[in-house]
C-alpha positions, 0 to 999 in steps of 0.5 A, a space after each residue: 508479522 502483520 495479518 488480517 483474519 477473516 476480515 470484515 469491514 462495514 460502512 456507514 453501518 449498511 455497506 459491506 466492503 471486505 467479506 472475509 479477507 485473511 492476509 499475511 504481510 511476514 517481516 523483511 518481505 514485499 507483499 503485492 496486492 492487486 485488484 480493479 477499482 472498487 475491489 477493497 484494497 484500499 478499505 483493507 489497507 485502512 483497516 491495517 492501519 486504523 483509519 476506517 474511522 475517519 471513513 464512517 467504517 468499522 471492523 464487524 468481524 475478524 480481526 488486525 493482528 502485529 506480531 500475535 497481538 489485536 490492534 484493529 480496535 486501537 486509534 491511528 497514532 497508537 497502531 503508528 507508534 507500534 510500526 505501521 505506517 500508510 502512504 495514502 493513495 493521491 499523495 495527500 501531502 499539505 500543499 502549502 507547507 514546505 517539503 521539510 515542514 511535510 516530512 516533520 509532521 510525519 515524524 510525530 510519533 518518533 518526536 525525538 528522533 525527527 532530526 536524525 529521520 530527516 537526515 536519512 530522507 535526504 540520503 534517501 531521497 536527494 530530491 527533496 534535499 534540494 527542494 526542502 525550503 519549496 512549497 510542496 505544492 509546487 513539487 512534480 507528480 513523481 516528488 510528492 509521490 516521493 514526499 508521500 513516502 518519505 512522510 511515512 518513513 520519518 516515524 521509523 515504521 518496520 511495516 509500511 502501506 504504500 497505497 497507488 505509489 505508482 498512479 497517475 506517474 510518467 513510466 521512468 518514475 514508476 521505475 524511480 519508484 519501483 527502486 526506491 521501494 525495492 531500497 526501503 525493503 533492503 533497509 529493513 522495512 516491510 512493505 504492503 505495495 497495492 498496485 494496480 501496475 501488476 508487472 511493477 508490483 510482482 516483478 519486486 514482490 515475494 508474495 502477492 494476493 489478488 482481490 475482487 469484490 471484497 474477498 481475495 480470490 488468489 494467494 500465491 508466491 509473487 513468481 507463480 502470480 507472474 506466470 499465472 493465466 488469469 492475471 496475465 490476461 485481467 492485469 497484465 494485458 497478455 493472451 494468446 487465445 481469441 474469443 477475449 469475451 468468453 473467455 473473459 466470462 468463464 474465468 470470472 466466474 470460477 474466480 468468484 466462485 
């Protein structure tokens, strides 16, 4: 299991992000967390995977826990070695390399096996079997979302942090890249999917959390978050009652409570 306890994250030693959060991500599952822009999710899915460094950030409380054991103090590759893998929001792929040269620098930590995981890439994702000679530069939104992803794969990680997998994607590649997680899960990887699209990210998730300024403010089976007023109002767009702004303030307020 990998879990967040009472976690809190500073930047530039002044500013502080996440105020407490405890999240639990069990083996074999899909755990969604939701939250608006600014919310921390991103700050958290760093702290996971040990690159608040990079960002002038620091763990100052609490702690990052794989199967019982602290790794919130360790550097990037060694949390990698161990498993845990992001895929960054934006895509972040080398444009001028080409898609087999992308995926190789993914493999990294797993040097031994880089000719086996590109194999399984291209079964996986035959898109990029088709464009591996191309410039990855040159790849549509939907590929290089799917590049992003397949980078982190080629190290094996039993956890992987997919960051905005969906952003800024045509609605029938969102649904490419819902199946494609849901694939991945039944492979054997767990995955921590942080979405804005809630329907996208419940609809496959076992469990989902929901944050709001630096502090998750709901912890529920993914089903129940479905169902749930609030979330179908802030993050699904759905209600049936007037007066939206007043209602809106009330249930602000008794989240952030």
């Amino acid at each position: 299991m990998l879990e967040a306890s009472n976690l809190e994250v500073v930047y530039d030693d002044v500013m502080l992000v996440l105020r407490g959060v405890s999240l639990r991500v069990p083996a074999g599952k899909i755990v969604a967390l939701l939250g608006a822009n600014g919310a921390g999710k991103t700050t958290l899915l760093r702290a996971l995977s040990g690159l608040l460094d990079v960002h002038d950030g620091k763990v100052t409380k609490g702690s990052v826990t794989l199967d019982g054991e602290p790794i919130h103090r360790l550097p990037p590759a060694k949390i990698a070695a161990l498993g845990v893998k992001q895929a960054l929001e934006g895509r972040r792929i080398l444009a001028e390399l080409t898609v087999e040269e992308n995926l190789r620098v993914g493999g990294h930590v797993a040097a031994s096996r880089v000719r086996e995981n590109l194999d399984r890439m291209y079964e996986l994702f035959p898109r990029l079997r088709e464009r591996r000679r191309q410039s990855a530069g040159y790849l549509s939104g939907g590929e290089q979302q799917m590049l992003s992803i397949g980078r982190a794969l080629m190290s094996d990680p039993s956890y992987l942090l997919l960051d905005e997998p969906s952003l800024g994607l045509a609605p029938l590649l969102v649904q490419q890249i819902r199946d494609l997680i849901v694939k991945i899960n039944s492979l054997g990887t767990t995955v921590l999917l942080v979405e804005q699209n809630a329907s996208m990210a419940l609809s496959i998730a076992d469990h989902g959390y929901v944050m709001e300024t630096g502090k998750v403010v709901m912890d529920k089976p993914a089903a129940e978050l479905l169902a749930d007023e609030d979330v179908r109002e802030f993050y699904l767009g759905l209600t049936t009652e007037s007066f939206r702004s007043v209602k809106h303030y009330k249930r602000r307020k008794r989240w952030l409570s």
